[in-house]
Every structure is written in C-alpha cells, then in structure tokens.
Legacy VTK file of the C-alpha trace (Angstrom):
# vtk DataFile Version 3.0
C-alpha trace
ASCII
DATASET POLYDATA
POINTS 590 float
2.298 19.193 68.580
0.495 19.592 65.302
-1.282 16.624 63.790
0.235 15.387 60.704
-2.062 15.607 57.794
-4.180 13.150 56.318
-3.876 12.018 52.604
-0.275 13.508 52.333
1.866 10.483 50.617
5.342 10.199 51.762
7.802 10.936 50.130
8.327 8.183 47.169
5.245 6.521 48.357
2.278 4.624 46.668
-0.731 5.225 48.736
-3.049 2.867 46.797
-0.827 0.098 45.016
-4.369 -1.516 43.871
-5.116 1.010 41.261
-1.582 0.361 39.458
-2.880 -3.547 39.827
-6.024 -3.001 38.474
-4.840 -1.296 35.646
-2.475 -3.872 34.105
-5.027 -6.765 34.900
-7.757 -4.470 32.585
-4.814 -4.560 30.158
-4.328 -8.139 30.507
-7.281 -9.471 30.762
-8.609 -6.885 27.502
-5.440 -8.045 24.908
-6.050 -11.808 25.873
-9.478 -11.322 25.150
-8.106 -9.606 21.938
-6.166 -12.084 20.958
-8.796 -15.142 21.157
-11.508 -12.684 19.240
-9.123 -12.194 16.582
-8.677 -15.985 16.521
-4.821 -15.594 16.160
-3.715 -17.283 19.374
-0.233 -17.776 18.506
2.588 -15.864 16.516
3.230 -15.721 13.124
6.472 -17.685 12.557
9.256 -16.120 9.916
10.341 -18.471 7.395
13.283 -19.917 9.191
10.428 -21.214 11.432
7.386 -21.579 9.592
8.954 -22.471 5.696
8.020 -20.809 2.885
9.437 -19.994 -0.566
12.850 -19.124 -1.948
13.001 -17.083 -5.233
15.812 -16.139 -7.138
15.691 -13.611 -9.858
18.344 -12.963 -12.111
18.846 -9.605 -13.290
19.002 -8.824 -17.593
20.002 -5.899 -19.255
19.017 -4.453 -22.955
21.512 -4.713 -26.136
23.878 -2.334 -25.819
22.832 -1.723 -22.020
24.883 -4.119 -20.198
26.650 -1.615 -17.297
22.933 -0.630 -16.119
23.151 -3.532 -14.059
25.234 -2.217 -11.122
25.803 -1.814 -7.334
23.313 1.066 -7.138
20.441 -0.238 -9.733
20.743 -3.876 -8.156
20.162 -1.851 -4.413
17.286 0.168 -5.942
15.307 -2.920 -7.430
16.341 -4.918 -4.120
14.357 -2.034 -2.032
11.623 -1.466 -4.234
10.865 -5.557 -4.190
11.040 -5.155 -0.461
8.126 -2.745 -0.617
5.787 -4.472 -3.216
6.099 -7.977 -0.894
5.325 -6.167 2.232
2.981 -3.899 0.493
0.780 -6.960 0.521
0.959 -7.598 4.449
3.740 -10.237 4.108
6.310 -9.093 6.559
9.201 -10.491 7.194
9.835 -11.073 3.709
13.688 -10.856 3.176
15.310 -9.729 -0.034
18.576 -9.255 -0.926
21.537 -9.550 -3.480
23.580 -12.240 -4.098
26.624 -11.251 -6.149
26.416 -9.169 -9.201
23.261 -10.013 -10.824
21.119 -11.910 -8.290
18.414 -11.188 -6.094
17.292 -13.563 -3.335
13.803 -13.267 -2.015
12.562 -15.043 0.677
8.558 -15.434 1.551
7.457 -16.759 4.413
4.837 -19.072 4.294
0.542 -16.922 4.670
-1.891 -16.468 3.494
-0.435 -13.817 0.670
2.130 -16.332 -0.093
0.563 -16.692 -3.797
0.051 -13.687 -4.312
3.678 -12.281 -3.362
5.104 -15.188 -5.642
3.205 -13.495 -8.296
4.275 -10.111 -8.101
8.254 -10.891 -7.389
8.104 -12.371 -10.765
6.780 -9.105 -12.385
9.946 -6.716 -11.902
10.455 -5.277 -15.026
9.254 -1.539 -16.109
6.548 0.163 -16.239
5.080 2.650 -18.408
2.032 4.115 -19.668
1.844 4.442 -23.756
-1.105 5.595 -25.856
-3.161 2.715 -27.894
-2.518 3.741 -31.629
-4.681 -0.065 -32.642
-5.616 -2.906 -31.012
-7.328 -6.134 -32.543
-7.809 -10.015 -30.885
-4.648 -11.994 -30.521
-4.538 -13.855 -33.266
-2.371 -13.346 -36.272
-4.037 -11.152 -38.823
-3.731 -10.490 -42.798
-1.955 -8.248 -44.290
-3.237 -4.874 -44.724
-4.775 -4.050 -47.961
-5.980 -0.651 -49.185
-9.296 0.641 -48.820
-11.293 0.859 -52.280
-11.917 4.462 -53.224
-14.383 6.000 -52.128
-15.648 3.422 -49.638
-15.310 4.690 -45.656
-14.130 2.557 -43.294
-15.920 1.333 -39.867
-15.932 4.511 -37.429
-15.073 2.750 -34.143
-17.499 3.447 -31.181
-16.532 5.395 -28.044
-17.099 2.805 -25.388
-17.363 3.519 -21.565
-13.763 2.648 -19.852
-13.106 -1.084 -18.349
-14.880 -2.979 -21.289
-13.283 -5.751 -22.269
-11.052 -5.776 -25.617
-13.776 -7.469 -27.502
-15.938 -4.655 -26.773
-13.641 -1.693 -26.871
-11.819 -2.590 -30.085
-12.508 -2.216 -33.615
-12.992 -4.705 -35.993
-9.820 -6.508 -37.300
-10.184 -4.787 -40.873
-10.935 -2.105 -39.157
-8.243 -1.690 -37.419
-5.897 -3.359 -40.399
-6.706 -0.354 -42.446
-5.617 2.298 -39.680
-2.693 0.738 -37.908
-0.224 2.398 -40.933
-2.086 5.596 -40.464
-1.588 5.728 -36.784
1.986 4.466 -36.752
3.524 6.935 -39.637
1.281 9.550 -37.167
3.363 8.008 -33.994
6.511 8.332 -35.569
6.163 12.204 -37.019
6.887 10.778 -40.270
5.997 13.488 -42.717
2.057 11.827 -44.138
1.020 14.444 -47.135
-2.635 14.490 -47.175
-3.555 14.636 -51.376
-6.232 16.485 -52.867
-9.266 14.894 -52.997
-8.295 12.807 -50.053
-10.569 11.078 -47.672
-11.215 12.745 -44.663
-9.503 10.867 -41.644
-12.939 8.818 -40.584
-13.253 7.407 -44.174
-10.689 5.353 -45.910
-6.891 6.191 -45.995
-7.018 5.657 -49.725
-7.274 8.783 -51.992
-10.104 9.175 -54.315
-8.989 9.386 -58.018
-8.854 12.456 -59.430
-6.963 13.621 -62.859
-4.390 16.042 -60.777
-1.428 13.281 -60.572
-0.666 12.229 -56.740
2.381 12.699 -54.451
3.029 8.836 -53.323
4.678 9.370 -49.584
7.775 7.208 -49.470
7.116 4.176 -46.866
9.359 4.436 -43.822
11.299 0.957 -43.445
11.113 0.805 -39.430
7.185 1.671 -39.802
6.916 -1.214 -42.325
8.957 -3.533 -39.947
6.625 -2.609 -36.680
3.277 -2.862 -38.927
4.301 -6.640 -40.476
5.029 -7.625 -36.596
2.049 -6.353 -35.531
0.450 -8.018 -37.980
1.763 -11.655 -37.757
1.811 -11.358 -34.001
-0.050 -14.167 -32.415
-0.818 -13.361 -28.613
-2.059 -16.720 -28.216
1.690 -18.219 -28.378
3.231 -17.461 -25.297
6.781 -17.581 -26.267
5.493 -14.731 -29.024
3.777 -12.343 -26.494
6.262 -12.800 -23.867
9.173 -11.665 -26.570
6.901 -8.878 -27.880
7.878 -5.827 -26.310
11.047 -6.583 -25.214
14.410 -4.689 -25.481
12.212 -1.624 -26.714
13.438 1.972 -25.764
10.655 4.130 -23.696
10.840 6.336 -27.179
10.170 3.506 -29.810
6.518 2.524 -30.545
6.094 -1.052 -29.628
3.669 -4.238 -29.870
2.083 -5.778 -27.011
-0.459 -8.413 -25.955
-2.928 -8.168 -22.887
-5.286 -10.802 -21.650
-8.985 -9.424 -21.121
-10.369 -12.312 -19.934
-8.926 -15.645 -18.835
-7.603 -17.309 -22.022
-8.693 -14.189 -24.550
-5.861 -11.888 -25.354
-5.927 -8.609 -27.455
-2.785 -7.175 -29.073
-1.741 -3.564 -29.027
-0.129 -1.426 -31.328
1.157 1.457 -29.176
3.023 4.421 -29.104
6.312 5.753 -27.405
5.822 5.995 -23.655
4.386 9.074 -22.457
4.222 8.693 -18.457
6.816 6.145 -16.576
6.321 4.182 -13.631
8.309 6.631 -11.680
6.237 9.225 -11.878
3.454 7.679 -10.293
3.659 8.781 -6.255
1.025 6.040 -5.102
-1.788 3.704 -6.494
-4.442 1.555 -4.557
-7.176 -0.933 -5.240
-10.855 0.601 -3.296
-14.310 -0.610 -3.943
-16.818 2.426 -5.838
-19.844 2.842 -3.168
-21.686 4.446 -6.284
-20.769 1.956 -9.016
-20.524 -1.167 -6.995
-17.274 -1.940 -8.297
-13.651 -2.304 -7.851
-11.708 0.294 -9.289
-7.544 1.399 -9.162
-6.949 4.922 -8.185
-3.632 6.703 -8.880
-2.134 9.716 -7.613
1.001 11.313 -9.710
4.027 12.996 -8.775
4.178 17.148 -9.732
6.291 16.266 -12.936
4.173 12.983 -13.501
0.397 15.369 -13.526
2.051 17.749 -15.747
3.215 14.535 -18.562
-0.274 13.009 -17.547
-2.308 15.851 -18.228
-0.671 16.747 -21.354
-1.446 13.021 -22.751
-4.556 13.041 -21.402
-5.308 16.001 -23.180
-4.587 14.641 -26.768
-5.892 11.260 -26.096
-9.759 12.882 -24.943
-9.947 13.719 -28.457
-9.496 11.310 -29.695
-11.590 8.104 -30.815
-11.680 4.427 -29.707
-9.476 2.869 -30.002
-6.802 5.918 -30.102
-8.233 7.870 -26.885
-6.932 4.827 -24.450
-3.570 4.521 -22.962
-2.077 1.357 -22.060
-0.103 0.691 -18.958
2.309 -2.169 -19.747
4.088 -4.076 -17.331
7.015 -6.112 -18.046
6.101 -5.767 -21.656
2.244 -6.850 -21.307
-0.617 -4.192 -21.236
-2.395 -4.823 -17.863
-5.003 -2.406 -18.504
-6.139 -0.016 -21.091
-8.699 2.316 -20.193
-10.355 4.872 -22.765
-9.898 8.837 -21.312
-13.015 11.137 -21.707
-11.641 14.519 -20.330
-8.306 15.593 -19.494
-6.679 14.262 -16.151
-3.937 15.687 -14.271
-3.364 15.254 -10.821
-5.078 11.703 -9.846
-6.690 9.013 -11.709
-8.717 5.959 -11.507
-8.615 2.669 -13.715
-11.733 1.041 -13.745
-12.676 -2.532 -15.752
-13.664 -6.259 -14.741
-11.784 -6.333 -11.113
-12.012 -8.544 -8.952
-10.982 -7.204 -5.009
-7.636 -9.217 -5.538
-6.695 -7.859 -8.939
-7.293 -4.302 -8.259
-5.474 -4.258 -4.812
-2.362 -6.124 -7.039
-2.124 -3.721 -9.738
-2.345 -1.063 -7.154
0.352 -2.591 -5.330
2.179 -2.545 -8.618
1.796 0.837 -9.722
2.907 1.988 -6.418
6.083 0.212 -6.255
6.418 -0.890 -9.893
9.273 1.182 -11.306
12.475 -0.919 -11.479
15.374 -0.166 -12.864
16.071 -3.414 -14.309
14.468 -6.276 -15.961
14.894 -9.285 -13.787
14.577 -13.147 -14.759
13.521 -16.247 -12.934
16.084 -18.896 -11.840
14.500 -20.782 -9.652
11.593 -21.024 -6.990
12.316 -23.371 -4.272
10.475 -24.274 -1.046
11.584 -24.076 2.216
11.263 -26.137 4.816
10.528 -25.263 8.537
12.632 -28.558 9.292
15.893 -26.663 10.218
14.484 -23.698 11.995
12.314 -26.113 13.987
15.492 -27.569 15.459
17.279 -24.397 15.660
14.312 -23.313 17.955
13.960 -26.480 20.039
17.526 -25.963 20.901
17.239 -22.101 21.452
14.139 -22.490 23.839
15.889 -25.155 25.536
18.603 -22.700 26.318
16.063 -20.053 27.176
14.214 -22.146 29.964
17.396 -23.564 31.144
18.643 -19.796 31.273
15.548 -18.662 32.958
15.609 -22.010 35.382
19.184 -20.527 36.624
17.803 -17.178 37.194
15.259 -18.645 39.763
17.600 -20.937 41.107
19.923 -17.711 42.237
16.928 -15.403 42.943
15.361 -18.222 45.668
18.866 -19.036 46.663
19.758 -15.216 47.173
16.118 -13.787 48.157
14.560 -16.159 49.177
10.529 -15.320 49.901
11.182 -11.957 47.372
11.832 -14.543 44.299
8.451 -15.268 44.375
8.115 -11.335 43.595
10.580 -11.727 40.803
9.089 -15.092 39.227
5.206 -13.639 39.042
6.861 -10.386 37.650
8.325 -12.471 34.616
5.185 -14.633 34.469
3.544 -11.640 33.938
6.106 -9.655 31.415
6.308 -13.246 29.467
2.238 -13.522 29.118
1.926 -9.995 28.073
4.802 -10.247 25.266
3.013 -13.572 24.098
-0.213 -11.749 23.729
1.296 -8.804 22.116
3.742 -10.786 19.637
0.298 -12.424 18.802
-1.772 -9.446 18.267
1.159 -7.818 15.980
1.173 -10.606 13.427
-2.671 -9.826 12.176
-2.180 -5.927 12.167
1.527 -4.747 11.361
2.374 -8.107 9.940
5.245 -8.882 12.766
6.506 -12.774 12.176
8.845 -14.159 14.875
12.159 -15.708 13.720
15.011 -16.887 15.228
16.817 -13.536 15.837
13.435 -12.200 17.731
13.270 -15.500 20.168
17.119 -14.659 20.948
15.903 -10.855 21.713
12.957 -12.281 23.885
15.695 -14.323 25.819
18.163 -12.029 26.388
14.920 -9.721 27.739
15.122 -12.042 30.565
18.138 -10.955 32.285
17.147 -7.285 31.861
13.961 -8.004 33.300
15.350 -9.444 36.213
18.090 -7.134 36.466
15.583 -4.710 37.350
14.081 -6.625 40.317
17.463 -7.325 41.940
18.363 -3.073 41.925
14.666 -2.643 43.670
15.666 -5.309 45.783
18.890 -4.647 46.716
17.662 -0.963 47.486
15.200 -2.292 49.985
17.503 -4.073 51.939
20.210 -0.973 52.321
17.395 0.903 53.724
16.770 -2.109 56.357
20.786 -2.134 57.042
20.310 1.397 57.931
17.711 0.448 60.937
14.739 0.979 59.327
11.372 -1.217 59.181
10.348 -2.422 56.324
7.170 -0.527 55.190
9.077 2.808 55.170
11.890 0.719 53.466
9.977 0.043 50.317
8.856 3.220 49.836
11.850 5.025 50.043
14.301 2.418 48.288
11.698 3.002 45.109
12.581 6.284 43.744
16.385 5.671 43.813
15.819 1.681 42.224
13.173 3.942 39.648
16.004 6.144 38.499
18.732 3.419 37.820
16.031 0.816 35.933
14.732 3.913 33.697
18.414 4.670 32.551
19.181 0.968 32.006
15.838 0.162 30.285
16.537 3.655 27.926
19.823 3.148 27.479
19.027 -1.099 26.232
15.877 0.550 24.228
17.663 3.318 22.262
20.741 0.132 21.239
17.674 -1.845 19.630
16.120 1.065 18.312
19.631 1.808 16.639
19.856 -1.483 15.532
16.775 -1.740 14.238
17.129 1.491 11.881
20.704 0.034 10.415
19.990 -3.295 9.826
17.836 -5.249 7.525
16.312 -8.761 7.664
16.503 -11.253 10.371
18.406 -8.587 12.610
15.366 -6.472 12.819
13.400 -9.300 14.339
16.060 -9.134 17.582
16.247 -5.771 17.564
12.190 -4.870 17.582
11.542 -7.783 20.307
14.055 -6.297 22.442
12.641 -2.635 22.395
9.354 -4.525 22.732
10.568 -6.729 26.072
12.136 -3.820 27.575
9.101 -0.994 27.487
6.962 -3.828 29.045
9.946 -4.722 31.546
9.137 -0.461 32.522
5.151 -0.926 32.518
5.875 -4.589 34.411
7.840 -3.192 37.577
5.857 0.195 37.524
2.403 -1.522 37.473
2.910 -5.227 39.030
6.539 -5.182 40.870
6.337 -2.119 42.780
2.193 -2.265 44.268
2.738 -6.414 44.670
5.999 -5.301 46.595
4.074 -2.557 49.147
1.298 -4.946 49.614
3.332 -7.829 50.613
5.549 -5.039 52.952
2.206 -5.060 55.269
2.225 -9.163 55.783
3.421 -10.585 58.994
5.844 -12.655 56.538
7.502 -10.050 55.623
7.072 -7.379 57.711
8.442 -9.025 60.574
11.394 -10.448 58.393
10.533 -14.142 58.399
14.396 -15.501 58.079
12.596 -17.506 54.466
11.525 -13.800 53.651
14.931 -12.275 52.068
14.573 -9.749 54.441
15.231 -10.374 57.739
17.635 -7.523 59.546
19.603 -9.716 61.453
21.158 -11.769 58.405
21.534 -8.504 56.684
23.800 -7.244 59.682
20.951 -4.204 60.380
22.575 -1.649 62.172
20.306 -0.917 65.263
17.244 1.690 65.230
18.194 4.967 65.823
16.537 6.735 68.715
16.728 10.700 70.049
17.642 10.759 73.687
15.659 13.741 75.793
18.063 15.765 77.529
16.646 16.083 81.910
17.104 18.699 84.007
17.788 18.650 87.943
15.404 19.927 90.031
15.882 23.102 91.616
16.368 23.691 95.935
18.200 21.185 98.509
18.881 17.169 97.252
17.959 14.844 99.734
21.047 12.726 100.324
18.969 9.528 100.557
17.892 10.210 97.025
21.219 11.557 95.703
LINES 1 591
590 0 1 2 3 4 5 6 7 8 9 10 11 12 13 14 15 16 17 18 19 20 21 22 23 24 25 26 27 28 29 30 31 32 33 34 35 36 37 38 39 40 41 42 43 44 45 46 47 48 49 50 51 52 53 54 55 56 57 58 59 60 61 62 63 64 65 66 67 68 69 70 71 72 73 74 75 76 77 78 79 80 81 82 83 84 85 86 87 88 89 90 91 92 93 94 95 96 97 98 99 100 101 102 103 104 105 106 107 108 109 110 111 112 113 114 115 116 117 118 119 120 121 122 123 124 125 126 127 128 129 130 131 132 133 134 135 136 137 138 139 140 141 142 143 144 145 146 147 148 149 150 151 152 153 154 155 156 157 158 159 160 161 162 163 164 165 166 167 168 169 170 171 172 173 174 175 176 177 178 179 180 181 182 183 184 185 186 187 188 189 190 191 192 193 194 195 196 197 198 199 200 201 202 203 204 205 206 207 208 209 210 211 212 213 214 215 216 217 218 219 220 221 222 223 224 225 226 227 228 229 230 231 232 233 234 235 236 237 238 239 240 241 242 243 244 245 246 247 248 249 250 251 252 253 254 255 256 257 258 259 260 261 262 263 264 265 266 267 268 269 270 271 272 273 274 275 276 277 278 279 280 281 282 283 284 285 286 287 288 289 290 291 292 293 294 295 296 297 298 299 300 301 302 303 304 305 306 307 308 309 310 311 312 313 314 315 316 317 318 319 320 321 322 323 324 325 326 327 328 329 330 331 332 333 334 335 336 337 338 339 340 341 342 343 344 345 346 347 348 349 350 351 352 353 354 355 356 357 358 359 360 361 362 363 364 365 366 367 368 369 370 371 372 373 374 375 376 377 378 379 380 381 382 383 384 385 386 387 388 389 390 391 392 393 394 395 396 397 398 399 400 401 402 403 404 405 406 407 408 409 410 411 412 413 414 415 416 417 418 419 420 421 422 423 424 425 426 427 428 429 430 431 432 433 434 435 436 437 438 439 440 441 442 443 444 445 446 447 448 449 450 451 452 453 454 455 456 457 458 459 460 461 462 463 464 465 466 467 468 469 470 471 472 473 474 475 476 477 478 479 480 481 482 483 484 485 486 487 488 489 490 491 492 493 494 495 496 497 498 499 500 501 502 503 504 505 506 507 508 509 510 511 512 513 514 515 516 517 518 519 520 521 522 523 524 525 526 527 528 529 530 531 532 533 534 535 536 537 538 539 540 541 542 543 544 545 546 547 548 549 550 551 552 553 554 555 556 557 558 559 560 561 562 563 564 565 566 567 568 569 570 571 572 573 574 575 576 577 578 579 580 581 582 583 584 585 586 587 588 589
C-alpha cells in the first residue's frame, strides 16, 4: 500500500491557518498604529453630527436675461459648487437646489470651514480681460488734455506680481491715456493728424497751420471714461456695483485690492479668455523663486484664445501688457505678460500658501453659469443629529445584543467564533473610517452609521452558512477536523456571491445618488469587503485551530457541535469480504 504523500493539502484544506492570522494582526496592529500617528483617533462626523454651516444663495440674472436661470443652469452651478467645496478637502459638503432659484449648501464643521464659506459666496463668472488703465481707488479728476508738445510719463515695464502701486502709472498718467485706450478697445475709428504725437508722448496734436480733423467723441466711450473716473474703490457699495450686468463683449470698470485695505481700479477691455476655457488651475510653491505661485493649464480652444491675447498684450507696455482675471466683477489678479503663452500659465504676486491654493481652486471650478446672491448663512447645530445618533446606536447594540443572544442560544461554544469575528470586523472599520477622514476626506453621518448597522447582519450571515456547513458534514458521520475543511469551499462560494451581490447594490447606489445617501452606500461596500477579508483571514484559521481542541473535537454538548444532538448518522465503515478455507470442515468447528 503506497504511503500517502507528505505536504499534499486536502482537498479545501488550510494547512497552516497561522499565516492567514498573522497577516490580519500585521494589518491590525499597522492601521491602529496609523491611526494614533496621524493623531486622528476618531471619525470625522458629517454635519448632521458634528454642526456646521448652512448657506443659501439665491440665484440673479442680467437685464434682459431673466430665462438663463433654469433647470439645467441651476444643475450646472449646483455641481460645479460641489466641486470647488470639496476641492478644498471638505467632504461631505452637500449642495443642492431648493425650488427655482435657490441653492442650499451645507458645510460641515473643519478645519476648511472658513475657507469654503468664502468661496461659496464667490459664484459668479469668470473671465480674463486685458488692462487698458489702472490707477489707486480713489476717485480721480477729470481728464484734461496734454499741452502741446509736452510727452507724457512712459510707464515702466515692471516684473509680474508687483503690487498696483508699483505696477501702475501715475494717476495723470494714466488720466491722459484711459480715452486713448478705450476709443482703441472699442475699434472706434481714432484718425491720427499730421504732426501728431507719437503714441508715447501726449495724445494732443502739435499745432500746425494745416487745419485738423476733430474725431467725433463716441457717447458710450464718454459714459465708461466719466465712471471710471469718479469711481471710488474705497466705497464698497461702488466697487461691488462696478462691473456688474456687463456683457463678456463690453469694456468694463473694476476694482481689485492689492494689499489689505489698498485697492486699485481697472479700466479693462472686452473679455478675451472665459472661465470655461480653463481645464485646471493649482496653487504650488516655486523651489527656484521661493514663492507661491498659481499655475494654469487651458483647454485646446482656451490655448488658442490665450495665445492670441497673449500675443498682443507682450507688446505691449505697462500698464496695457497685463490681463486681469475678474471674478464676480473684482480683478483678483493682474499679472503683466512678457512673451506669448499658449498652452499653460502661471500667476505669480504676493501669495500667501492659502491664497494661491484658493484662487487655484477657483480657476479650476470657477465658471458658473449664473450670478448667485447671499440670503442667509446660518449655523447648525450638532444638537439634533446627536440625538438622532444616540437613538440609532442604541438600536445598533440592541440589534447586535440579539444577534449574540440567538448565536449562543443556537451554537453555543461556536458564538464565541462569531462574536471575536465581529469584534474584529467592527475594530478594523473603526480604524479605517478613521484613517479615511484625514486622506479622502470621508465624514460619517447618519446614513453611513445605518450602513455600518445593517453590515452586522451580513457579517453574521456569513458565519451561520460556514456554520451550518460544518455541521451537515458531521450529520453525514464525519469527525470534525475533516468537517471543517470540507464544509469551507461550499460556505466560500455562497458568502462570495452574497457579499458581491450586497457590494455591487451599494456600489450602484453610490453612483446614483448624491448627499447623505452616499454615506450608507460607501460604508456598506466598505463593511462588506472587510466582512470577505474577516472570514477569509480570522473566521476560517480561528475555526481549524479550534477543530483540533478536545472542546470541540470531541463535541463537548456546550460546543455547538456535538453529533448526537445533531442526529449524526453513524460512521460509515467498508466490510472485508472472507473466504472459506479450502479441504474437509471439522464438524466441531462448523
């Protein structure tokens, strides 16, 4: 008879059930040490639980504009909100209409709490116009001409990101150019007389006895140069009015703040680039320069508009080779343009790590369709959601206090299995949920507690088909040992479909809903992949291991598996076949 060979597993088998151990105490024992270095040793809450702040914003349309705000421009700004609050790490952060015009937006309380407040108030549209003039905020003189002959102040290329002080001309400077630039802006026709200054000296012509073509003043240029003029940036109700209800094609005025407290106001022309067109923008820190500086990246149609404007505008001098980017009618930033860009560009200035990783964070997700208003900013309290969750985790442990009532009841010494199986699944999801908040921003609400609750039944679900698959292989006359090992490939196919089939409904749910839902959904994928890496890892080697015990192996009556109260049918055993002996049978024998 041939010796069966060593090292061959049976069939099912787990020859070494302490490897599978070690490996998910490594795991534990490395993402609770994880989780204490970090120093996050507890979820981030949602703001159900945790409180935080309520905006709403009311959305405004132009003169003459009024069906732009609609079903699919109100869906548009509502996603691209979404994106600018959870570009800054805030997740969670839950925005959505409220009848025609409204927009909800719900923070949760962080540490970018402050800073999301800031940017859900700036909503309106972005573009990027070229600086025709630009002089401090306060309200200037009227222009006066130039006497003949006598040139006026060539402004000074200086290096981009200098504040308006320094980049700007002088106000009469810039008084006795603004009309210049803005006929130039508009394509009025601007006859150049002979005998005329050249365009660096004054716009006045020199006298000369050949009589002088006198260009007719265009009324809307007058109208833009006299607000320009008497706009005062330093009045907030003035700048905030400035640009608004201005066409992307119409020259504007605008104000922009260059240090705290010291504004600059900008005469500028129609928009060349759009917010749109800019595919993604972020705030990094310049190794070389030692500063912070915003670097864009354009769409194809965007580089083709950029270039082009960069282009004219390197040829430009200061004050007319910048470009402004303006932001709900304010100029942000206004850098000066040296060579022609196309593709990518990069705003650099005083910035601070906060302010560059903002206006990146604009750029990117600036473009809205609408202009939106602020109605109110409320703040929410945690007061409501903290009793909503005492009475949902009192339902949980009285939920999971039944299931170990029925599993000792019903198994007996294989509960204790079960109940160190969810200690472990429970610990691991803690530590994880933890972990999540920090790097992907995850924030457990009310929805995801529900979704770690229900986990519990499909956790245990999975113990009871190993168990029950254990005990119709003793009912079939065998001994345990060989029991476990062959129950575990059938129980392994059944709690893989379940667990797939309860993975791919949150996974669903979690790509058609929005909000709160997606809290439930996401813990309940999470719960049931650990439920898999829980019973392959922990249930399974705990459950061979214990199979070698006296307890169990001799089926203790307190073990859950004794034969006899399972109605074991008896071993089965091959009978050898004798043969009689061959000659005469003693009678004494027979």
């Amino acid at each position: 008879m041939a010796a069966p060979k060593k090292g061959r597993r049976p069939a099912g088998g787990q020859s070494r059930p302490g490897r599978a151990l070690a490996l998910i105490l490594i795991a534990m024992v490395a993402l609770t040490g994880g989780m204490f270095w970090s120093g996050h040793t507890t979820p981030r809450l949602g703001i159900d639980l945790a409180g935080g702040t309520s905006i709403t914003l009311k959305a405004k349309a132009d003169p003459g504009q009024e069906s732009a705000v609609n079903e699919t421009n109100m869906n548009t700004a509502v996603d691209i909100i979404e994106r600018r609050v959870n570009g800054l790490g805030v997740s969670e952060a839950e925005v959505q209409t409220q009848g025609r015009e409204n927009i909800i937006v719900n923070i949760p309380r962080g540490t970018n709490e402050k800073q999301a407040r800031e940017q859900v108030g700036t909503t309106a549209q972005l573009y990027f116009r070229p600086v025709l003039a630009v002089t401090n905020g306060a309200p200037q003189a009227a222009p006066t001409a130039t006497p003949s002959g006598s040139a006026s102040p060539k402004p000074s290329a200086t290096p981009s990101g200098a504040t308006a002080g320094e980049k700007s001309a002088t106000p009469s400077a810039t008084a006795s150019t603004q009309g210049r630039a803005l006929t130039e802006a508009l394509k009025a026709p601007s006859p150049t007389p002979t005998g005329s200054a050249s365009p660096s000296s004054s716009a006045t012509p020199k006298a000369t006895g050949t009589p002088q073509a006198t260009p007719t003043p265009d009324p809307g240029t007058a109208a833009l140069e006299q607000k320009f003029t008497a706009l005062n940036c330093l009045d907030l109700k003035q700048r905030t009015a400035a640009g608004q209800g201005v066409k992307p094609a119409e020259p504007t005025v605008a104000c922009g703040e260059d240090a705290p407290g010291v504004w600059s106001k900008y005469l500028l022309g129609p928009a060349e680039v759009e917010g749109r067109d800019v595919d993604d923008a972020q705030g990094a820190f310049d190794q070389q320069r030692g500063m912070w500086i915003v670097t864009m990246d354009f769409t194809d149609g965007g580089s083709k508009k950029f270039q082009s404007i960069t282009s004219k505008l390197s040829q430009q001098a200061d004050p007319q080779n910048r470009f402004a980017i303006v932001l709900d009618g304010e100029v942000v930033s206004a850098p000066s343009v040296r060579q022609t860009l196309s593709a990518s560009a990069e705003i650099s200035g005083s910035f601070t790590q906060q302010s560059a990783q903002d206006l990146g964070n604009i750029l990117s997700y600036g473009a809205l369709p609408l202009s939106f208003q602020t109605q109110s900013v409320d703040t929410v309290t945690a007061a409501l959601g903290g009793d909503q969750l005492e009475a949902g985790l009192i339902a949980g442990a009285i939920g999971l206090a039944l299931v170990i009532v029925y599993l000792v009841a019903y198994y007996r010494g294989l509960s204790l299995i079960a109940i160190l199986s969810l200690g472990v699944s429970a610990l691991l999801t803690y530590v994880i949920m933890s972990l999540l908040g920090p790097a992907i921003g995850f924030a457990l609400n009310l929805p995801a507690v529900c979704g770690a609750i229900v986990a519990i039944g499909i956790t245990a679900d999975s113990f009871i088909v190993y168990f029950e698959r254990i005990r119709d292989e003793l009912r079939e006359g065998r001994t345990l040992r060989p029991a476990v090992e062959r129950a575990w490939p059938r129980a392994r196919r059944t709690i893989l479909v379940s667990d797939f089939v309860s993975f791919l409904a949150a996974a669903v749910l979690f790509v058609v809903t929005v909000g709160k839902v997606q809290g439930f959904a996401f813990t309940l994928g999470l719960t049931t992949l650990l439920d898999i890496v829980v019973v392959f890892l922990f249930t399974k080697p705990i459950m061979t291991l214990l199979a070698r015990t006296k307890f169990f192996g001799d089926g203790h009556p307190w073990s859950g598996l004794d034969p006899k109260r399972l109605g074991a049918k008896p071993p089965l055993r091959r009978t050898r076949r004798t043969t009689a002996p061959a000659g005469p049978v003693d009678p004494k024998e027979a």
